[in-house]
C-alpha positions in Angstrom: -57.7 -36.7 26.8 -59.1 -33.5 28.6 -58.9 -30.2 27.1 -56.1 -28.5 27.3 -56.1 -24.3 26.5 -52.8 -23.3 27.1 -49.3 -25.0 27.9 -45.6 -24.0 28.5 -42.9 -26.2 27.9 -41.7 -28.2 31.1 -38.6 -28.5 32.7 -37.1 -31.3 32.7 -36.0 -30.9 36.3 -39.8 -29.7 37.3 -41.4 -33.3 37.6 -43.3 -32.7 40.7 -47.0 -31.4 40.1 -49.7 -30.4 43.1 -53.4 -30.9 41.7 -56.1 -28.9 43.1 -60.1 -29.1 42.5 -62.4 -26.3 42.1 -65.6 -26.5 43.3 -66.0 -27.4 47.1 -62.0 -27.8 47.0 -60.1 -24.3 45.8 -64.2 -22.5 46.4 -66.0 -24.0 49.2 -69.8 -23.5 49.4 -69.8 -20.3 52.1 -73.0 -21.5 54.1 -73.7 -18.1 55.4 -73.7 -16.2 52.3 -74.8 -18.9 50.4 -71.9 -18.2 47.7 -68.9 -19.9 47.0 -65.7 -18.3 48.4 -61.8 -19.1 48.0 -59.9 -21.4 50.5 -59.0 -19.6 53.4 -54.9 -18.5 53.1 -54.3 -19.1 49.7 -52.6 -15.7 49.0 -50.3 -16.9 51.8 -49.5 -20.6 51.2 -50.1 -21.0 47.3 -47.0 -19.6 46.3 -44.8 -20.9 48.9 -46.3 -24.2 47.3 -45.9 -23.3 44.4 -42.2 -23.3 44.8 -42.0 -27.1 45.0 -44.8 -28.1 42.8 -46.0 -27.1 39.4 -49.4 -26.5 40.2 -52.4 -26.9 37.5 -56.2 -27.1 38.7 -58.3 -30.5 37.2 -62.5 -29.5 37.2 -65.8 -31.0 35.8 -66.4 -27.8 34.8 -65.0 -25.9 31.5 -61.7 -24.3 31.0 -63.2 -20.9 30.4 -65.8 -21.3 33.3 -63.0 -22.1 35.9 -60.6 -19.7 35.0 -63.2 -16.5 34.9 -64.0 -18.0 38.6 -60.0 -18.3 39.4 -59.9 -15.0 38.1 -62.7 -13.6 40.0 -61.3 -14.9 43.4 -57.8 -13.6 42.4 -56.3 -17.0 42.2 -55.6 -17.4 39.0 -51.7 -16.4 38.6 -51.1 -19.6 40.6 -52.0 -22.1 38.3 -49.8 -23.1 35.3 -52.6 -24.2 33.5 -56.9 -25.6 34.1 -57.7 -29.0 32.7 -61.7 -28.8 32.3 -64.6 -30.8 31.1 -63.4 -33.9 33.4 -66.4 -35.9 33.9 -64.9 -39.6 34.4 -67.0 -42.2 35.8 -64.1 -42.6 38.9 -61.4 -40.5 39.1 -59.6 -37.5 37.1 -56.9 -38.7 34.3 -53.9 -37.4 36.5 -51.4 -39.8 35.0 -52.6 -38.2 31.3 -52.1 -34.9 32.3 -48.4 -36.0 33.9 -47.5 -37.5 30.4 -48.5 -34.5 28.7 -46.5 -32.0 30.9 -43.5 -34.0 32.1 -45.0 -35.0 35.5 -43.6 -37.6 37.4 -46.6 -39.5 39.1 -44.9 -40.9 42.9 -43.9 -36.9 43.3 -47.2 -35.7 42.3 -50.0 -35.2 44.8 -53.8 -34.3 44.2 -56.4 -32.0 46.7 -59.7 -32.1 46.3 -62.9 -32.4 48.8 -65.2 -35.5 46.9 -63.3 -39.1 47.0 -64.6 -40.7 44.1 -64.2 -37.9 42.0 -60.5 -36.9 43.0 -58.4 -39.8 42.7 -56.6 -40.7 40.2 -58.3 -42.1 37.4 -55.2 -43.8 35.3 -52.4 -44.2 37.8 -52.2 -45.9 41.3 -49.0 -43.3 42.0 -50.9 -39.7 42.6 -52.0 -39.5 46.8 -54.9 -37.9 46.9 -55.7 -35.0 49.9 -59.4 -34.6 50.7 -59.8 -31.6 52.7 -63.5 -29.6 53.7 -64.9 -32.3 54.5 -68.5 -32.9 56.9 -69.3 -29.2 56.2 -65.5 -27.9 57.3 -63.6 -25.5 55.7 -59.7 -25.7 55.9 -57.2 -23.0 55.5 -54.7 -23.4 53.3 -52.2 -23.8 55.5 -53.3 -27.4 57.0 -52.7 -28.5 53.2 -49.5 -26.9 52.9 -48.7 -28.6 56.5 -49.4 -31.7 55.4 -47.6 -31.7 52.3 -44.5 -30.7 54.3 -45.0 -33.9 56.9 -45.5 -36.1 53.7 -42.1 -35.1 51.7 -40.2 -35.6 55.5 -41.0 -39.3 54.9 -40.1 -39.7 51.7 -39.6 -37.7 48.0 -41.7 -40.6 46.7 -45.3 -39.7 48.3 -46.8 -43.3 47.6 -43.8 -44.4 49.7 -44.3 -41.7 52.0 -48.3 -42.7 52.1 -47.5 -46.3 53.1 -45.1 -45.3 55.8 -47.5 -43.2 57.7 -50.2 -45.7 57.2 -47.8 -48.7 59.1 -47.6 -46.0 62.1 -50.5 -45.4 62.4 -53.6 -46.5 64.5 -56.0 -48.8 62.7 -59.5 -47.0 62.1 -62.0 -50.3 61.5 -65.1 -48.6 61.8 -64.0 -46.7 58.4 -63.9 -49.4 56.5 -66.4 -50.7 54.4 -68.4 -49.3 51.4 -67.4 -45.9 50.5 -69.0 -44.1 46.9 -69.9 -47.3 45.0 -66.8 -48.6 45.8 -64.9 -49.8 49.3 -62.5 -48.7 51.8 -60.5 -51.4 52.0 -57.2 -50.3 55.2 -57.9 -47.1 57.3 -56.3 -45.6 60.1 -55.7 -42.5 62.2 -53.0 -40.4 62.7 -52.3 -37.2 64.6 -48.7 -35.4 64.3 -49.6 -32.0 65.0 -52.5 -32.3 62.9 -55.2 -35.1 62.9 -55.6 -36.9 59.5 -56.9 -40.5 58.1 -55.4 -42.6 56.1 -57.6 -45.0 53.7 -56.8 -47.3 50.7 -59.7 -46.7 48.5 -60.2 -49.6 45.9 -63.0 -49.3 43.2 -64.3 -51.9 40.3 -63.5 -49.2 37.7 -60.0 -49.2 39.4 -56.6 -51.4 38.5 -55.1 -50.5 42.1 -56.3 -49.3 45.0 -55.7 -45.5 45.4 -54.1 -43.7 48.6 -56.3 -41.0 50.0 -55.2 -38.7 53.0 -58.8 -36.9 54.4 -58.2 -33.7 57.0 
């Protein structure tokens, strides 16, 4: 189980939980200064997600490393809580962490920027957002945007996932081998913002996992 420093006691009405990365995700590498730096429009669009999601942040690095950083960027207050030390072979124990604070998996999503790395270890139910991706930095906002287009489809974002993706235009030339494991259904979508869609299945894996990448 990852390590856990501090904890309230959920709701039981507060079941849906947004997962964000650190590194590369929450602090992209800043190329010019050659520094990390926070996600453009977080002060901005972390709270107003934060009224829909309780909203924790999963790293590889340590709890106290991560929050002096959180701090530093002035970020912190926005987290309920930093799961360190998560160093799985595939994946980030999501489903654990849901069991442990009353999370309910299907209304649960996860950001990060690396897609081995930030799906969901233990449960087939958390979607997965890759943003900053190819040496691009998002705002804020485009994750916040395309939260909002995936609770239009549906409260249950695996359901919501699997609608989009039966829209959508098929992407073959992303298929194929993908982190020591395969892409397996990709396709492209653009509703006011252009996104992928890929089904991401891995040996390590009991399902395939649902990844959005903007």
């Amino acid at each position: 189980m990852p390590h856990n420093d501090s904890a309230r006691p959920p709701s039981p009405t507060d079941r849906n939980v947004l997962f964000w990365d650190l590194a590369g995700t929450l602090l992209p590498w800043d190329q010019q200064s050659g520094r990390p730096s926070v996600l453009p429009g977080c002060d901005e669009y972390l709270p107003e997600l934060r009224r829909d999601f309780r909203m924790y942040v999963t790293t590889g690095d340590s709890c106290g490393g991560a929050r002096q950083f959180l701090k530093e960027f002035e970020i912190l207050e926005h987290f309920e809580n930093v799961y360190g030390d998560l160093m799985g072979p595939v994946g980030k124990p999501y489903g654990a962490i849901l069991r442990e604070v009353g999370g309910d998996p299907a209304g649960s999503l996860a950001v990060g920027d690396r897609l081995k790395s930030d799906v969901a270890a233990d449960t087939p139910d958390v979607v997965t957002v890759l943003i900053n991706q190819d040496g691009q930095t998002h705002n804020c906002a485009t994750v916040a945007f395309l939260v909002r287009l995936l609770q239009r489809q549906d409260a249950d974002f695996p359901a919501a996932f699997d609608a989009l993706l039966a829209g959508a235009e098929p992407d073959p030339t992303a298929l194929g081998e993908a982190r020591g494991g395969a892409i397996t259904a990709a396709a492209r979508r653009d509703d006011g913002l252009s996104y992928r869609l890929w089904r991401f299945e891995h040996t390590l894996l009991d399902e395939p996992r649902r990844v959005v990448v903007i």
